[in-house]
C-alpha positions as CSV (number, residue, x, y, z in Angstrom):
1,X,34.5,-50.2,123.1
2,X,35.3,-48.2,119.8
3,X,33.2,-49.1,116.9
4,X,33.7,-47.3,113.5
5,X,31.5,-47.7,110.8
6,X,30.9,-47.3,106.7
7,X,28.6,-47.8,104.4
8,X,28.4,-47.5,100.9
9,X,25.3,-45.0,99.6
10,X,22.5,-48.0,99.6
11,X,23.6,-48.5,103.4
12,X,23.1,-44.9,104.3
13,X,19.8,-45.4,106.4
14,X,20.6,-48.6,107.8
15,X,24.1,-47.1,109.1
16,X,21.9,-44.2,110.4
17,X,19.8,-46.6,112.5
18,X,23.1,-48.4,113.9
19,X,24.3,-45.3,114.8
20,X,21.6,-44.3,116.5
21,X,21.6,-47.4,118.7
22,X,24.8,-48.3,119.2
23,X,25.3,-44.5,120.4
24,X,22.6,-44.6,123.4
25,X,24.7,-47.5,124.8
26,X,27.3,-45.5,127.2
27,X,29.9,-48.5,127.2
28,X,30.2,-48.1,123.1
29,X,31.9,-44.7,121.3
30,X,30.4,-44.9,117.7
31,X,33.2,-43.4,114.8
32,X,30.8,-42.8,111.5
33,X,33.2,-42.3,108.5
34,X,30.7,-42.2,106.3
35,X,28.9,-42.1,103.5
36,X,26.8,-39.2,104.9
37,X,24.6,-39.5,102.1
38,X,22.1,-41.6,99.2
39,X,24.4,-40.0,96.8
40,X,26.6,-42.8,95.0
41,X,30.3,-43.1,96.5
42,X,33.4,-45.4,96.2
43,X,32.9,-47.9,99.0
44,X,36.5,-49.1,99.0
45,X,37.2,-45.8,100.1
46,X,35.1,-46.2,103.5
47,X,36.2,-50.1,103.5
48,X,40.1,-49.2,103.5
49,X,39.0,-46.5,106.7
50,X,37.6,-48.5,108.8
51,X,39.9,-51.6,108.2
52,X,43.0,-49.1,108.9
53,X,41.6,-48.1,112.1
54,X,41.0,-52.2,113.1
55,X,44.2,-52.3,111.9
56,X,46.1,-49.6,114.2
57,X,44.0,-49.8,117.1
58,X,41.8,-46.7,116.8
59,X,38.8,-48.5,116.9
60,X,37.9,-52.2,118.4
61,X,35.9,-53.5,116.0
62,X,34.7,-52.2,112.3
63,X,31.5,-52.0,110.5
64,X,30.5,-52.1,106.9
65,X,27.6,-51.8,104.9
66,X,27.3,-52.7,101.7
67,X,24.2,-53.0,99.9
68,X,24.6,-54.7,96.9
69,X,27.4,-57.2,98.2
70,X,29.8,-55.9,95.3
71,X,31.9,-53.8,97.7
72,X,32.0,-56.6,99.9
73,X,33.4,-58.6,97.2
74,X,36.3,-56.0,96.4
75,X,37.1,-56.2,100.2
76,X,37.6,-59.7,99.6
77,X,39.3,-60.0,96.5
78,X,41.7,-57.2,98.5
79,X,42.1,-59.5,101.7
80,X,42.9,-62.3,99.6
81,X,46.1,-60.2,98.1
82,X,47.6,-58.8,101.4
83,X,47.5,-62.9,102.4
84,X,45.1,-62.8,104.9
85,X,41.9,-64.9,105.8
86,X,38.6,-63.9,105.7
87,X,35.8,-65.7,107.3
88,X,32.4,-65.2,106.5
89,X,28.9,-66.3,108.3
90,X,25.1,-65.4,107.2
91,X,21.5,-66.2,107.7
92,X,19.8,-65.8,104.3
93,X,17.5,-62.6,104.2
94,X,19.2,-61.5,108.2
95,X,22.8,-60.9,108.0
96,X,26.5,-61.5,106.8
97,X,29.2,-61.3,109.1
98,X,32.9,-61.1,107.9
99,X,35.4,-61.4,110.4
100,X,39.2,-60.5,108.5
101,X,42.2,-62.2,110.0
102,X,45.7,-60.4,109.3
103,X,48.7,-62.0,110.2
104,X,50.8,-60.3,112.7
105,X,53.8,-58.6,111.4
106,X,56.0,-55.9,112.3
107,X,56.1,-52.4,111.7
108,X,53.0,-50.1,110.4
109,X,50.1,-51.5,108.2
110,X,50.2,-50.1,104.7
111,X,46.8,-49.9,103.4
112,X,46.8,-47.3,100.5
C-alpha cells in the first residue's frame, strides 16, 4: 500500500513519528511531501498534493495533519465546491478522520 502524507508546520513532529512507523512496516511505502519543518507554510499547498495523488492513483490512501483544524476547514470548504462529499469521524482529544468522496468522472482531475 502507498501512503503519502502532509502536514502543516504544527504537524511537523507528529508526521515525523507516522513516518517513522508506518515506514518499518514492509507492506506500506510512505510518500512524505512535506512540511519538512516548524517553520510556518501554506497547508493547502500540501492538502492539494496529497489529494491529487488519491486522486490519480499514485498513492492508496492520503494523510493530513493539521494542527489547528483551520487547514482542515479550507479542505472542506474546497471539497464542498468541486461537489463532492466529505465525511468526517472523531473521538474528542484522539483523532479526526476525513474520508473525501469524488464522484467519478471522466478524463484527468484538475486540482490547481
Amino acid at each position: 500500500m502507498k501512503i503519502m502524507i502532509g502536514n502543516d508546520h504544527g504537524g511537523y513532529l507528529l508526521k515525523q513519528k507516522l513516518v517513522e512507523r508506518l515506514g518499518a512496516r514492509p507492506d506500506i511505502e510512505v510518500y512524505d511531501i512535506g512540511s519538512y519543518s516548524e517553520d510556518s507554510v501554506r497547508y493547502p499547498i500540501y492538502a492539494a498534493k496529497v489529494s491529487k495523488a488519491v486522486l490519480s492513483g499514485e498513492a492508496d490512501r492520503g494523510i493530513l495533519i493539521c494542527s489547528t483544524g483551520i487547514g482542515m476547514s479550507i479542505v472542506y470548504q474546497f471539497v464542498q465546491q468541486m461537489g463532492w462529499e466529505i465525511e468526517i469521524s472523531s473521538e474528542a482529544g484522539a483523532w479526526t478522520r476525513v474520508r473525501l468522496i469524488a464522484p467519478i468522472v471522466e478524463g484527468e482531475p484538475k486540482l490547481d
